[in-house]
N, C-alpha and C positions, 0 to 999 in steps of 0.2 A: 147742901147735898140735894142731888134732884133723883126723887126716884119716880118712876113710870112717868118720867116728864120730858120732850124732845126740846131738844136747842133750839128751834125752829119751829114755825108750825107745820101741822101736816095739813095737804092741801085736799080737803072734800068732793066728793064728786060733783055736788052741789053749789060749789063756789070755784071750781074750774073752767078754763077755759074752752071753747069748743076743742080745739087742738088735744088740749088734755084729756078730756072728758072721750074721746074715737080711742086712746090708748088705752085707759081706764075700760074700757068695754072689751076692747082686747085681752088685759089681762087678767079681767074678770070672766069670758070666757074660757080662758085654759086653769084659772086656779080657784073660779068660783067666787071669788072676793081680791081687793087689792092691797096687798101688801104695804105694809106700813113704810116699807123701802120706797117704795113707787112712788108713795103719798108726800114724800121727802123729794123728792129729784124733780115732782111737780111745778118745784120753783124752777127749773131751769127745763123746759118742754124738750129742747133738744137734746139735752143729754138723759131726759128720761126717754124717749124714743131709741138713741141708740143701744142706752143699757137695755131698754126692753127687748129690742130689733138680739143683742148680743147674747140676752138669756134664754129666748126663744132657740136659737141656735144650737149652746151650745147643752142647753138640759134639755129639752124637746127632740132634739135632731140630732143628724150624725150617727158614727158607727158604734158605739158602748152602748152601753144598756143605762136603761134610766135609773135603775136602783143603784148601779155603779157609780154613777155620775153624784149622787143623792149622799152618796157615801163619802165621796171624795169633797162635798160639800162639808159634810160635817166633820169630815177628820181635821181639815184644812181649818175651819170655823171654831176650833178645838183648840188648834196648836196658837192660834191666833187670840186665843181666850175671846171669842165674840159669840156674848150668850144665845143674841136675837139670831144668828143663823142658827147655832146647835140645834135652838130646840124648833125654829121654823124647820127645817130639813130631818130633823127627829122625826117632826111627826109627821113628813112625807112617805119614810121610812116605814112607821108602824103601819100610816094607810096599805102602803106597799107589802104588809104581812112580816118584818122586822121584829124581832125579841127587842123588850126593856135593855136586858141582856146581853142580845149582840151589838143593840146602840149603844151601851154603856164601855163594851168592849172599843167600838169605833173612838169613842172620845179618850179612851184611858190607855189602853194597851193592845194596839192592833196585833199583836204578836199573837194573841191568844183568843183573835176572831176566828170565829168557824166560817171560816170562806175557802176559797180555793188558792192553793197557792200565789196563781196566776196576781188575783185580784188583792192577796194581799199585799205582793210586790208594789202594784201599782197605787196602793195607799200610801207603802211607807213612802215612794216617790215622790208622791204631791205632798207629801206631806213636809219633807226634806226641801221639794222646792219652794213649798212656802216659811221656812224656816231660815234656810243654810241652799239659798241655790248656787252658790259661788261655792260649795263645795261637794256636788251632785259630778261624779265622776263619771266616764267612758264604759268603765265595768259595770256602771248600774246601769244607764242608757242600754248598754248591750245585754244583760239582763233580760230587761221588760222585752227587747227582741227576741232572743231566744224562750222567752213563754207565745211568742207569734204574735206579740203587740205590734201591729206599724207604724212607719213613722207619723202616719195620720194620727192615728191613734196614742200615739206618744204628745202630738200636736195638742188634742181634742183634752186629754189628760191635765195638760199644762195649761190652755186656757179655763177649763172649768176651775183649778187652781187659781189663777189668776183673777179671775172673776170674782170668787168670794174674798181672797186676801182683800181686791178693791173694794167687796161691798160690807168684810168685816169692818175695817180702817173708817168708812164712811160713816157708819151704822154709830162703832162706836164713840168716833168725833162728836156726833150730833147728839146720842145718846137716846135712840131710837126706840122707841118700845115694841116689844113684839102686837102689842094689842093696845 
């Protein structure tokens, strides 16, 4: 059994390539340091570049709010049992002024988040489509419209969804450590 041990190595700033080392600076600009995720996908530069170019996107930018997004992070990274987002996106949360409390509520029982209705719709959503998307019906899509989500917005939803389910799956394969 391996614990705080990765499948792979994680690749150093230091021992990277020029190529790697311009993204590395990148990402170290918006998060202060690089993610132990980053330091993994450093084996293959192109698809760290696109995953980076796609996270940039879709949690920096666009129309939700970035604690939303952080949420739909951790709810997603929850349902998926993948520790290293929980608690990476936890503690995005708490920088972001987040209770113990209402993250514990995010991973356990969104029912009984103190959020707005609006936004708790849109957790159980992502949440459902990272679970059971093949059974995500018409009535909930039309739902999340009638709280005034658009279809952007429904879009933007589903890929931040999508994005952690892929860097849960990844993370856990390899057995990434958060630190």
């Amino acid at each position: 059994m391996r614990i705080n041990m990765t499948r792979i190595k994680l690749i150093e700033k230091e021992e990277a390539s020029d190529e790697v080392k311009a993204i590395y600076n990148d990402i170290e600009a918006a998060f202060g340091m690089v993610p132990n995720l980053f330091k993994t996908y450093a084996h293959f530069p192109a698809l760290l570049r696109v995953n980076w170019e796609k996270t940039k996107v879709l949690l920096m930018n666009g129309e939700l709010p970035r604690e939303l997004k952080e949420s739909i992070a951790v709810v997603v990274s929850a349902a998926n049992s993948c520790k290293y987002c929980v608690a990476a996106h936890s503690m995005a949360l708490q920088m972001m002024g987040f209770s113990q409390e209402r993250i514990d509520d995010l991973t356990k029982n969104i029912e009984s988040t103190q959020i707005t209705p609006r936004d708790k719709k849109i957790l159980e959503y992502a949440r459902k489509a990272t679970l059971t998307p093949h059974k995500i019906t018409d009535t909930e899509t039309d739902e999340l419209k009638s709280f005034g989500i658009t279809e952007s917005q429904i879009v933007e939803v589903l890929g931040v969804m999508e994005l952690f389910t892929g860097y849960n799956k990844f993370l856990d394969s390899l057995a990434v450590p958060l630190t």
